[in-house]
N, C-alpha and C positions, 0 to 999 in steps of 0.2 A: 089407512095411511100408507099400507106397503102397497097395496095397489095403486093408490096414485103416483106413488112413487116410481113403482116399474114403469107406468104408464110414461112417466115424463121421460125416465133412461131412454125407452124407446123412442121416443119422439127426437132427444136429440142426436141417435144414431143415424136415424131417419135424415135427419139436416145435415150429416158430417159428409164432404165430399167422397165420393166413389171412385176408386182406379179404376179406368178405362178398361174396360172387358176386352178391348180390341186391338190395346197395346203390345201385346206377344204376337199378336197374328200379325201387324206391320212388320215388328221387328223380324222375323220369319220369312214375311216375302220380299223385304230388301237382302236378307241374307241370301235367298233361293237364286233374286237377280244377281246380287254380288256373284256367287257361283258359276251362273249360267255366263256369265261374263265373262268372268277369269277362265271358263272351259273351252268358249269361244277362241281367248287369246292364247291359251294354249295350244289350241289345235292349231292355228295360225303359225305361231312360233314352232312348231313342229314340224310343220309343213314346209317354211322359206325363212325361220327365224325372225320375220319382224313383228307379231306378237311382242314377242320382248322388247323390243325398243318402242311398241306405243306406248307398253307398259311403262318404259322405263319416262317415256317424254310426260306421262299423264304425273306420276309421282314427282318428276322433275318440276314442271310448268304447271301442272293442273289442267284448265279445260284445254279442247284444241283452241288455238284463234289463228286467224291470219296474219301477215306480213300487215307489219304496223300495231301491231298490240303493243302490250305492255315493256316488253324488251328490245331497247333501242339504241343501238350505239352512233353519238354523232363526233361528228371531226369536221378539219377545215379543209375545205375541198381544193383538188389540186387536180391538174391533167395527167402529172406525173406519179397519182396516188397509185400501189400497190395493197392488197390486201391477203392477210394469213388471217386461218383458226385454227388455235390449238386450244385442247379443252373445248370449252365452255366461254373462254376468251379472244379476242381480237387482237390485230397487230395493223399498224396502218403505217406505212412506208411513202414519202413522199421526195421529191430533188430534197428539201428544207426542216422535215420533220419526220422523228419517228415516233410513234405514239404506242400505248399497251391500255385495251379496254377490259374491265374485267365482266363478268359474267352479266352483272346490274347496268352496263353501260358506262359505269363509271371508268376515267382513266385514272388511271395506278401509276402513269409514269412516260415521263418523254424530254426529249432531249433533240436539241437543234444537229441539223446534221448538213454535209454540201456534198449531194451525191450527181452526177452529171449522168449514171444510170442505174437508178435505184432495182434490186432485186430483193424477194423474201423468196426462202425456204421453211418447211416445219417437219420438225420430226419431235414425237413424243409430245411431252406438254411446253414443249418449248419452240419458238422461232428463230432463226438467222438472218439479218439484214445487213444487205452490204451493197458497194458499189462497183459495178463490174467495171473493172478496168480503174479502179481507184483506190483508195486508201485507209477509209473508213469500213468495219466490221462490227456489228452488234449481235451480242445470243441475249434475246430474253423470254420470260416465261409472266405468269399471272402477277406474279408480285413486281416485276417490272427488270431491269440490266439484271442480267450473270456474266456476260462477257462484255470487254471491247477491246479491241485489238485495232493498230495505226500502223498499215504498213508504209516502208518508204516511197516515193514517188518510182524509182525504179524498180520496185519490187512491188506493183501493183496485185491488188488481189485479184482473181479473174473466177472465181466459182465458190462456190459453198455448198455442203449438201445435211444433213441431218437425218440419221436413221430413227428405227421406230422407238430405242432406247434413248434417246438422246447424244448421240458421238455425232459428235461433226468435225468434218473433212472440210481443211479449206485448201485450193488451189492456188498459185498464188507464181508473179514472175518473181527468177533467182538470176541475179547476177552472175556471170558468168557460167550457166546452167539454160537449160531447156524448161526448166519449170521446177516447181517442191509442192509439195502435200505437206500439213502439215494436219495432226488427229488430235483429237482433245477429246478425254472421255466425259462421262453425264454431267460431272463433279468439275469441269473445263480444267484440267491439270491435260497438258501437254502430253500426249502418251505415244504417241510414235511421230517422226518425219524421217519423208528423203530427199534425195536431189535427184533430178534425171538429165542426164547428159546426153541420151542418144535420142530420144524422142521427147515434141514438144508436149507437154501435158495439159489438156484442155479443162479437168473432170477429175474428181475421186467421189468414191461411195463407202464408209463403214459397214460392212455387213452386220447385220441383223444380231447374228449373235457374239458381237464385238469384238469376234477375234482375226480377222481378214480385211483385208481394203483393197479395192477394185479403181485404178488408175484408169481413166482414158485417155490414151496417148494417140498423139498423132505424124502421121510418116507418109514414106512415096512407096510404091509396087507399080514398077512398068511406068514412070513418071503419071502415075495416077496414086492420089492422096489416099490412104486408107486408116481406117480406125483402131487401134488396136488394147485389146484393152488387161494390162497388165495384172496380176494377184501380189500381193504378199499377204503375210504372216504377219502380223502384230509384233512379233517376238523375235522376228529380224529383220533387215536391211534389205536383205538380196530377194528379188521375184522367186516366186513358187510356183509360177505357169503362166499362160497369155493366152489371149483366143484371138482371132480378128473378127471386125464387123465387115465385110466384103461391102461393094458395090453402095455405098453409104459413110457418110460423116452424121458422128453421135452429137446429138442434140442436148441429151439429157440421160442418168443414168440411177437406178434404184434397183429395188427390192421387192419383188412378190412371190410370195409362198416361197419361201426362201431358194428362191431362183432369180440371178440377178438378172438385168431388165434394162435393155437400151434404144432409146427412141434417134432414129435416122432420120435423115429425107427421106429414106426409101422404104426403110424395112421395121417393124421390131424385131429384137434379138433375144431372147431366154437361154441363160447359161446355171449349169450348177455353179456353189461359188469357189469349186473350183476349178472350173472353165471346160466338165464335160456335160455331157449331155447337152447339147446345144440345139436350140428349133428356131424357125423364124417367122415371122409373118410377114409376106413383101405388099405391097401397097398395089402391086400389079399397075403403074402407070398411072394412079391416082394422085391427087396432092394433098400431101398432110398439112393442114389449116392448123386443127391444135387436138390436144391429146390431154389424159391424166393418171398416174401412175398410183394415182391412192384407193384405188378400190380393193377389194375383200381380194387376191387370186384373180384379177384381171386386170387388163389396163382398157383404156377407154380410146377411141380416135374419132375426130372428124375430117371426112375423106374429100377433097372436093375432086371434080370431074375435069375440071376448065381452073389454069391458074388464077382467074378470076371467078366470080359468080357465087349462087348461092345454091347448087346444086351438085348434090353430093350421096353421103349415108355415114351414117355415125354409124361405130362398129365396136364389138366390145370382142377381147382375145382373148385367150385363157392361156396359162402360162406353156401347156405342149404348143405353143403356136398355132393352135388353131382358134377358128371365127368361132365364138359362142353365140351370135347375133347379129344381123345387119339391117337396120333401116334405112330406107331410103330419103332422102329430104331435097324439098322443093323450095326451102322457105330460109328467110336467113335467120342463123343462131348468134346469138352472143356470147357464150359462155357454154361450156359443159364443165365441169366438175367432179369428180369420184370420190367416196367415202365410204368404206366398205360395204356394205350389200346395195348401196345406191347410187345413181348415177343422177343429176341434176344439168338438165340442158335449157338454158335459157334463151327462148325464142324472140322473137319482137313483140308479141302481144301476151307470153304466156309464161309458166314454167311447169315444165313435166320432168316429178321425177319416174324416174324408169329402174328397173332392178337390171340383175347381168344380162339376163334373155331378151332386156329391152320392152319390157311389160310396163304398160304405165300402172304406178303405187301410187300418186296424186299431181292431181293438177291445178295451180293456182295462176286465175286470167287476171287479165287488166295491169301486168304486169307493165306497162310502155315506160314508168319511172326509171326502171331497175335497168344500169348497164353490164350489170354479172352477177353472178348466185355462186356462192361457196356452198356444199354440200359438209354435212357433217354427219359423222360413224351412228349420230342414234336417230336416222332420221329426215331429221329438223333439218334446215338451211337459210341460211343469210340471204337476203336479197342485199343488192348492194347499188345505190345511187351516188349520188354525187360529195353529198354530204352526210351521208348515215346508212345505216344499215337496218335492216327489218326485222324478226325473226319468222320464219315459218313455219308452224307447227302443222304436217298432214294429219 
């Protein structure tokens, strides 16, 4: 009897399912690959720092996919459409609408607007929408308004700008005056303005670390126009120095590596912020098409040769004024873009992004939908049509 009995225990050990003998040894060589992966991107990210940002796009988005995948932002298409990103968000600027996408494509928020020349600005996680030479002004972010401001009909707004904290500078005409700034810090409470009475003021910039603002004024030398661009102090009234920009009228004016940063017809200009150490970069008789002030410690150009045509070289500067890169181009572009370690140039058939040295990091063809490409700091980049937008994961 107890032999049959052990006989049968045995039999139905026999029948009971067995763990896989070969389940550690998976688990083990997906570990080994995880490793050899993550060694890879290390060495990568050590080497030019974009390791980390595929890292960061792979945990963000998961697999790579191309422009048209899963994240889509669409709008109503206009001629007059401008476009920001801040964050992981969108802003879409039209004459008639201002709209806020958020991360899923979804709008957060928008509101009718009558701009006769719509502009965006972005700094930090937020944008600036306004009308130059007009009267409406919007700051918003992901969740949708933090500001509006309604200037008078003679007290037109005429610029905006937004640092990397979020302080925005608005320029704006003053009645019996040359022009006023007025500063609003992150939290938009009013924190400094002036009046300028000797020179017209085109431009202000908050600096970086929100205790200085950078005026560009404008005046005569030798009945010739010249730029100049004013400092104060947060904490008073009165200028604390000025530089000029010779031989050029400023276009546009920021912040890199904290050296302030002015785009001419002619030249870039690189100043401390407090107007020494000053270098330039002159364009040497070439024409500046368009340019972008958002990259990592450089700005970005496209030079053309001929006031018309498509033949040129996009150029990237480091803030001593000198060339870090110059390609040559034969072909026409639509768009370049800067966003820290990458540069996003949009061709007629193509998009290559390129690092500062001008090295292609990837290339996405068959692009002929897209009339611009927004670059963004982890990477990734927006194509941009008529009605929506793409996202691009290299």
């Amino acid at each position: 009897m107890n032999e049959y009995q052990d006989e049968t225990e045995q039999e139905k050990q026999d029948e009971q399912p067995k763990t896989p003998k070969h389940g550690f040894r998976r688990f083990l060589l997906f570990f080994l690959i995880l490793a050899a992966v993550l060694g890879v991107v290390v060495v990568a990210a050590y080497r030019d720092g974009t390791g980390f940002d595929a890292l960061r796009r792979f945990f963000s988005y998961g697999s790579v996919e191309k422009a048209g995948g899963s994240t889509e932002f669409t709008y109503d298409a206009s001629p007059s459409n401008r476009y920001a990103v801040f964050g992981n968000c969108m802003a879409v600027l039209s004459d008639t609408s201002l709209e806020v996408l958020n991360d899923k494509g979804e709008k957060v928020w928008s509101t009718s607007v009558n701009m006769n020349a719509p502009a965006l600005a972005v700094g930090g996680d937020c944008a600036v929408a306004y009308d130059v030479g007009g009267t409406e002004l919007y700051v918003v972010d992901g969740s949708g308004k933090r500001l509006a401001l309604t200037a008078d009909e003679e007290e037109p707004f005429i610029a905006a700008t937004m640092n990397a904290k979020g302080w925005l500078a608005v320029t704006s005409g003053k009645k019996n005056y040359k022009g006023c700034v007025s500063v609003y810090d992150d939290q938009m409470n009013l924190a400094f303005a002036f009046n300028s009475s000797q020179r017209f003021v085109t431009d202000a910039w908050v600096t970086d670390d929100c205790k200085g603002l950078a005026a560009v004024t404008l005046g005569q030398e030798d009945s010739v126009f010249v730029s100049n661009i004013v400092l104060y102090d947060l904490s008073q009234t009165d200028p604390v120095g000025n530089y000029s920009v010779k031989d050029g009228l400023v276009l546009a004016i920021g912040e890199l590596s904290s050296r302030l940063t002015t785009v001419s017809d002619t030249c870039l200009t690189f100043a401390g912020t407090d107007g020494g150490d000053s270098a330039s970069y002159d364009y040497s008789g070439e024409y500046l098409r368009e340019y972008s002030l958002d990259g990592d410690g450089y700005a970005a150009l496209l030079l053309d040769r001929y006031q018309s045509g498509s033949v040129g070289r996009l150029v990237t500067v480091g803030t001593d004024g000198k060339e870090l890169a110059s390609l040559d181009v034969n072909t026409e572009i639509l768009s370049i873009s800067a966003a820290g370690r990458y540069l996003a140039v949009l061709y007629a058939d193509k998009l290559v992004i390129y690092n500062p040295q001008l090295q292609e990091y990837a290339t996405l063809s068959g692009t002929d939908y897209a009339k611009a490409a927004l670059m963004r700091t982890d990477g990734s980049a927006l194509m941009i049509s008529s009605d929506r937008a793409s996202l691009y994961l290299p």
